[in-house]
C-alpha positions as CSV (number, residue, x, y, z in Angstrom):
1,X,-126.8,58.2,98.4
2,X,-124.7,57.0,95.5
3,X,-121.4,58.8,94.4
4,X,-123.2,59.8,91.4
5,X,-125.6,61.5,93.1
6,X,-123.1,63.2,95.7
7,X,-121.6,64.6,92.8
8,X,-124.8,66.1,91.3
9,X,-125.4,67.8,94.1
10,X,-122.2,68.8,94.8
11,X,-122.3,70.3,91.5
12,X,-125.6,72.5,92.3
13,X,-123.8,73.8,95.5
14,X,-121.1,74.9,92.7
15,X,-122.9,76.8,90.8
16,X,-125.0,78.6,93.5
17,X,-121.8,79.5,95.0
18,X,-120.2,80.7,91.5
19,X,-123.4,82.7,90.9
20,X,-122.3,84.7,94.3
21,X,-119.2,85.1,93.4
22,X,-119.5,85.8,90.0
23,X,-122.1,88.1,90.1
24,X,-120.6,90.1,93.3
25,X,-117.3,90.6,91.7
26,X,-118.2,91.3,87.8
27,X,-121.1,92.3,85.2
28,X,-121.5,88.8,83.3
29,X,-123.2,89.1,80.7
30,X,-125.4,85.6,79.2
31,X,-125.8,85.4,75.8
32,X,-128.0,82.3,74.5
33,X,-128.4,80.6,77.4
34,X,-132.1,79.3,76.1
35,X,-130.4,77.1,73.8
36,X,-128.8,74.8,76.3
37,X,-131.0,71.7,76.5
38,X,-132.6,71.3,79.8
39,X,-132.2,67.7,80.2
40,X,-129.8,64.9,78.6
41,X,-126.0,64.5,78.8
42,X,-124.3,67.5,77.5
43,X,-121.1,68.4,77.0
44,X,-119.8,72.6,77.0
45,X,-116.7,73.2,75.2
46,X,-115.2,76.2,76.6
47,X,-112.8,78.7,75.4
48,X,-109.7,78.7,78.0
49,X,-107.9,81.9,77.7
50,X,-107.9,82.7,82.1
51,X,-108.4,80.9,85.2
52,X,-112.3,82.7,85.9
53,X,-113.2,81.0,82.6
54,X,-114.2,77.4,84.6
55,X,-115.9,79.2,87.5
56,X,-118.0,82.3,85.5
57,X,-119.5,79.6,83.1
58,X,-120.2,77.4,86.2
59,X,-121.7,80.2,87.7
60,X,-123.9,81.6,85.0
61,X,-124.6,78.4,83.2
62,X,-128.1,77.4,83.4
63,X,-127.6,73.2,84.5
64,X,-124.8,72.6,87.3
65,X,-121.4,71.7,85.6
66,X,-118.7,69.0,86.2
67,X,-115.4,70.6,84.9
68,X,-112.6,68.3,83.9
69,X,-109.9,70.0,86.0
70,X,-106.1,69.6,85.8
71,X,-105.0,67.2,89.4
72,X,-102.3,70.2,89.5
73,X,-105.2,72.9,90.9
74,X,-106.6,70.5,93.8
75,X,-103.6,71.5,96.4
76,X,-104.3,71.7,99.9
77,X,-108.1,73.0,101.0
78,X,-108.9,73.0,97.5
79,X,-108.7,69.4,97.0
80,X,-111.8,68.9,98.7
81,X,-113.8,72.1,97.9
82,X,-113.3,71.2,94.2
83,X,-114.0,67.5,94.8
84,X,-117.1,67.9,97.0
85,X,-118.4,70.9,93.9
86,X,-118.5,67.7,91.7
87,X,-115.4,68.7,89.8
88,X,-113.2,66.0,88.8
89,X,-109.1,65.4,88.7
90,X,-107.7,64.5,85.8
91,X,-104.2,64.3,84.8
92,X,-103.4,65.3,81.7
93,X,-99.8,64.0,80.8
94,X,-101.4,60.2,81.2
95,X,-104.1,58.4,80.4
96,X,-106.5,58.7,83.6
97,X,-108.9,56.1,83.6
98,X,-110.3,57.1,86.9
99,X,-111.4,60.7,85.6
100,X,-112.2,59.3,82.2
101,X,-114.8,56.8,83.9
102,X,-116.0,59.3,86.2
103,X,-116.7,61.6,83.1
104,X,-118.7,59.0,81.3
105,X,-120.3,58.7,84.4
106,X,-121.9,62.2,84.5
107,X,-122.9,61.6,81.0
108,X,-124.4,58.5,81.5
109,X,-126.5,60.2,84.6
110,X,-127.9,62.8,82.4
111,X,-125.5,65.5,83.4
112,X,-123.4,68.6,82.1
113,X,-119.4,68.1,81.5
114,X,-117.3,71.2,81.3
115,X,-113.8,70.4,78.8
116,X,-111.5,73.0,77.8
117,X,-110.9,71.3,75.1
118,X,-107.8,73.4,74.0
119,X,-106.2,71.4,77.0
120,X,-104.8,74.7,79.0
121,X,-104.8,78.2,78.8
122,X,-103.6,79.9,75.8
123,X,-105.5,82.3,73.4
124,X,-108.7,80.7,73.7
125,X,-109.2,80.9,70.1
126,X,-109.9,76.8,69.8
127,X,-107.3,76.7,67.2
128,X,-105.7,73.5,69.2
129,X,-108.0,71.0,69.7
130,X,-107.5,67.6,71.6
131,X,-109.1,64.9,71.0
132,X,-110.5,63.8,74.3
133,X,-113.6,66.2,73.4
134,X,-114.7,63.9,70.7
135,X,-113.7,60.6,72.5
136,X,-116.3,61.7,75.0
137,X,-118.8,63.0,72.7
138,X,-118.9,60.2,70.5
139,X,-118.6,57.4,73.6
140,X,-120.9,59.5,75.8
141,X,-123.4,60.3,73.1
142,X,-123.8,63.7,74.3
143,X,-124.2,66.8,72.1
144,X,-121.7,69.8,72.3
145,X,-122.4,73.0,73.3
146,X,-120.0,75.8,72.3
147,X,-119.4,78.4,75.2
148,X,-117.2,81.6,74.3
149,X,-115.7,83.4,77.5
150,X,-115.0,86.8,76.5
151,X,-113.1,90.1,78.1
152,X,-111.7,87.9,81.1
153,X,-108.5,89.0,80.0
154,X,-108.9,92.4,79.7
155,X,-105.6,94.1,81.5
156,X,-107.3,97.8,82.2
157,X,-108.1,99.1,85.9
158,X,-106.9,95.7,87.7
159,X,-106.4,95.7,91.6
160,X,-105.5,92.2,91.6
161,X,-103.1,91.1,88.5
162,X,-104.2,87.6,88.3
163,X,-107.7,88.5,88.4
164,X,-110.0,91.0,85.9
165,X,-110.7,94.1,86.7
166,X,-113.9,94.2,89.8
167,X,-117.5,94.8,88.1
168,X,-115.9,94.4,84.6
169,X,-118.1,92.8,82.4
170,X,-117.2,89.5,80.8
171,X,-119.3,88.1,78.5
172,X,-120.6,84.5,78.5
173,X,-122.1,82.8,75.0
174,X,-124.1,79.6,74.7
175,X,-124.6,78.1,71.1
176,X,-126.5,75.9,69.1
177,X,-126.1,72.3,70.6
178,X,-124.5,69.8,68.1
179,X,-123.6,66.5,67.8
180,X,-119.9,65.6,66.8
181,X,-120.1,62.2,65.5
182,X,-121.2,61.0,62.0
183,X,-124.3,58.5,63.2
184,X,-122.6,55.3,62.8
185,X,-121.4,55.5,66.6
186,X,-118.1,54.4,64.9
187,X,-115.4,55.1,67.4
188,X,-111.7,54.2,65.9
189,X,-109.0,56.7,65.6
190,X,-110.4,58.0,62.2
191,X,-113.8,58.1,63.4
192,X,-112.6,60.5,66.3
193,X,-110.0,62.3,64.1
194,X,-113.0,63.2,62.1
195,X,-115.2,64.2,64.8
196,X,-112.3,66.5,66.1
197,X,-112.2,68.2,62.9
198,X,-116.1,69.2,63.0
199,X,-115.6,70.1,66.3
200,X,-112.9,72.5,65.7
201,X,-114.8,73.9,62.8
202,X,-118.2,74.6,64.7
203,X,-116.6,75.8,67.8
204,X,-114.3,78.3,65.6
205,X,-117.3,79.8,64.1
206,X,-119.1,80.0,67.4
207,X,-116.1,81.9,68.7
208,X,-116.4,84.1,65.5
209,X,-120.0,84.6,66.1
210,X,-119.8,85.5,69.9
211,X,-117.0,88.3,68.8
212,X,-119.3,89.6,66.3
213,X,-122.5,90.0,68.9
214,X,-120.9,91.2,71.7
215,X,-118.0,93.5,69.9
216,X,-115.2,91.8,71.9
């Protein structure tokens, strides 16, 4: 059994165990989840506005998920529990060539990578962008696919603070799958300043979109 594989799996255990939870604790709701390719390396680009964001879309996603998670949340018993899901460290105030190669990796094996790409929690309104998205979309050759969390922040009726309210619904939107390069499989820093700026543009409008449907 190669690492590759171990991760795979591990990240099919993930997502059967974050359709438990998710589902026993609140309503998600999946919008456009029939537009996520069912093969091929894929990347989602997530919204990041609270810490259920990574588990409800690994949860209710349709392909298992590698998340690119920051070293900072693998302490103790979770270190292992997130490693053997198929999540990977990275550390985000270097450049981590161990979690960059094991990203490529899950590209190159056909699988799903999960990026926040506004780099931490914040608004979740993609108006900060880094450009590690497009580095891996262009170098991976895998198409984006815009996910918008929404109503995981909502305050009302909460028995745990850090948590949303139990059985609230939090909606979950797939989009159209695009790619961010510009087809010459250029990668220099203009190249991927480039990219980052389609990116940001397309994932904006997804955002605006996903408000629209679901009234959030």
């Amino acid at each position: 059994m190669t690492a590759a594989s171990a991760s795979e799996r591990g990240a099919d255990v993930g997502r059967r165990i974050g359709v438990g939870l998710m589902y026993g604790l609140w309503r998600p709701r999946v919008l456009g989840a029939w537009k996520v390719p069912a093969t091929g390396p894929l990347i989602f680009a997530v919204n990041h506005s609270h810490n259920i964001d990574g588990p409800m879309v690994m949860g209710v996603a349709p392909r298992p998920v590698h998340f690119l998670i920051k070293k900072e949340a693998f302490v103790g018993p979770l270190n292992p529990f997130l490693t053997g899901i198929g999540q990977l460290k990275v550390d985000r105030h270097a450049a981590d060539r161990t979690a960059i190669s094991q990203a490529l990796g899950v590209l190159s094996d056909g699988g799903v990578l999960g990026i926040f790409p506004e780099g931490t929690r914040g608004e979740g309104d993609f108006a900060a962008l880094r450009a590690g998205l497009a580095y891996f979309a262009v170098r991976g050759g895998a198409p984006i696919v815009p996910v918008a969390v929404l109503g995981s922040t909502d305050r009302r009726g909460r028995l745990v603070k850090a948590l949303p309210p139990l059985r609230h619904r939090v909606d979950v939107v797939f989009g159209e799958a695009f790619d961010a390069g510009d087809g010459s499989g250029r990668r220099t820093r203009k190249a991927l300043d480039e990219a980052t700026e389609r990116i940001q543009k397309q994932l904006t409008a997804h955002l605006e979109n996903a408000r629209r449907l679901t009234g959030r």
